[in-house]
C-alpha positions, 0 to 999 in steps of 0.5 A: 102199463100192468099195474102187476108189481111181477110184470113190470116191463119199464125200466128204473132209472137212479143215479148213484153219486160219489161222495166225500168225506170233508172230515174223517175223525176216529173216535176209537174202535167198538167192541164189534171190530167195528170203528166210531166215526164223526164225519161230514160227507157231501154228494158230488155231481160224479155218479154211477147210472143204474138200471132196472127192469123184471128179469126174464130169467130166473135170477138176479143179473147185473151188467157192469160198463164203464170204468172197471167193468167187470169181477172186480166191481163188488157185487153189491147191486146184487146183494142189495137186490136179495136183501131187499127182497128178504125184507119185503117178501112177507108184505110186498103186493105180489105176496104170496109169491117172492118178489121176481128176479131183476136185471140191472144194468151199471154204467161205472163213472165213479172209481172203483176202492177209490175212497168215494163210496161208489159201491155203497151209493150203487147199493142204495141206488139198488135198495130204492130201484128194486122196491120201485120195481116191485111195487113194495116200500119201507120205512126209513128205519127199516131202509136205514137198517136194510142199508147198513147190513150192505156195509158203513157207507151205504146209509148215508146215500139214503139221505140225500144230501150233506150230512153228519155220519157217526157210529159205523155209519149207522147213524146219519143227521141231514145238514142244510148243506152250503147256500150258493153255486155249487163249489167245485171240486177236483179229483185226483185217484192214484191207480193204487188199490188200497184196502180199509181194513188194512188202512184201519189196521194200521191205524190201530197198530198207532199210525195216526196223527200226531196228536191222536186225532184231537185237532181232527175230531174238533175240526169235524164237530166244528164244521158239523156245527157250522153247516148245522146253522147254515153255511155260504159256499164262500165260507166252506171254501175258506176252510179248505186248508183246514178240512184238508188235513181232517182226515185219521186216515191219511196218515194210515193211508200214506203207511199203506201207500207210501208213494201217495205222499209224495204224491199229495205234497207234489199235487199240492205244489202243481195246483197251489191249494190245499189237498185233502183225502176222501175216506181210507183213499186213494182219492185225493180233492181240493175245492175251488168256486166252480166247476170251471176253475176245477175243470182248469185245473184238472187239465193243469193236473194232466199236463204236469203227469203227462210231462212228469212233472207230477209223478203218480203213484202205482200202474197207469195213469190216475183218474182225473176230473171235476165235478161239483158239490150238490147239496141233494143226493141221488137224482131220479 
């Protein structure tokens, strides 16, 4: 194989995981329109695959399979591929010259405006392929900044793991995470599309919790805390109830989407667990002790939609599936 950062002919592999928000706290809006957040997020096991190689073109190329394919999938693998390129083409190996176009190939397995940062994570994902490809490197700083110009989330799957996320996004402290076998998880997407900043929105306009988040922000710090001194996945999975209302923006959501409470409150009653929100929605989770017990109940979830006992929201049917929580983030 050439050694040439421009004439790189083996393509590069990432993974781009899902993830969820286990708490959301708004701590209030900032002066640049932008929201102070305090949120503990987890990688799950659903992920996006990305491939790379050196165009043959003359310009970046992205081609979207699998769930959504198509405009409606924001073209953030792109713009990450021109940011990068900005950032490295003064130092890269190949520099004179600008670093060479790239193709890049997308299975879509996460939902799309799905609450579960599909997008953000395929961004990251990008950020890290193009830089293999190109023979090029940052520091964690100068990708950490690289990344939030990509939007709030797309820092986060830089850290490769459970994490605090505060600010917009911008700063992110790594957790140890949960110590045992993975808990798994079940998701559950409405076919509703939700959009953030009309979710945000509505929650400067004084749709929020009744208390104004205080129960929501402590539960955050406290979980936060937990999983800063080391944390069981038996103990996680006790909380469950309480991290499922440690979201400001379920009520915002349900304002937006009105049919997704009746949907949640129905959810909650098929499968006798506590449902929580990921992010501004619509996905809604709960947690269980593996993926098996997650697994069964996502067949239950079918059943009762297919025999309307459970009633979705929105056209067509929802996403439906089990996956697990990691404690590492994208796999190479």
């Amino acid at each position: 194989m050439t050694t040439d950062p421009g004439r790189r002919l083996t393509p590069i592999v990432r993974t781009a995981p899902a993830k969820l928000n286990l708490t959301l706290a708004v701590l209030g809006r900032r002066d640049d329109g932008y929201h102070d957040l305090h949120s503990v997020m987890a990688p799950l096991a659903l992920a996006d695959r990305l491939s790379v190689a050196i165009a043959a073109g003359d310009t970046d190329s992205r081609h979207v399979v699998g769930l959504s394919p198509g405009p409606v999938v924001d073209d953030l693998v792109i713009r990450a591929f021109r940011g990068t390129r900005e950032v490295v083409r003064r130092t890269w190996p190949g520099a004179p010259a600008a670093p060479p176009p790239l193709a890049a190939r997308l299975e879509k397995l996460i939902p799309v405006a799905a609450g579960l940062g599909g997008g953000s994570s395929d961004a990251a994902a990008a950020i890290d392929a193009a830089l293999e490809a190109w023979g090029a490197d940052l520091g964690e700083g100068e990708r950490r900044g690289l990344a939030l110009t990509l939007g709030s989330d797309v820092p986060f799957f830089l850290a490769d793991g459970i994490a605090l996320v505060e600010g917009r996004g911008e700063r992110v402290t790594a957790l140890p995470g949960v110590a045992g076998g993975p808990l798994g998880v079940l998701l559950v997407t409405p076919a509703v599309r939700v959009s953030t900043p009309e979710i945000f929105g509505s929650y400067d306009a004084g749709v929020r919790p009744d208390d104004d988040g205080a129960a929501t922000r402590a539960a955050s710090m406290h979980v936060a805390e937990e999983l800063g001194r080391g944390m069981s996945a038996a103990a996680l999975l006790a909380r469950a109830g309480i991290l499922a209302t440690a979201n400001d923006l379920i009520v915002p959501a349900e304002s937006v989407a009105p049919g997704l409470t009746a949907f949640r409150r129905g959810l909650s009653r098929v499968i006798r667990r506590p449902v929580g929100q990921s992010g501004s929605g619509p996905t809604l989770w709960a947690l269980y002790s593996s993926e098996h017990e997650a697994a069964a109940a996502a067949d239950v979830v079918r059943e009762a939609v297919s025999s309307g006992l459970l009633v979705a929201p929105g056209e067509g049917d929802p996403f439906i599936a089990a996956t697990t929580l990691v404690a590492g983030g994208r796999k190479r």
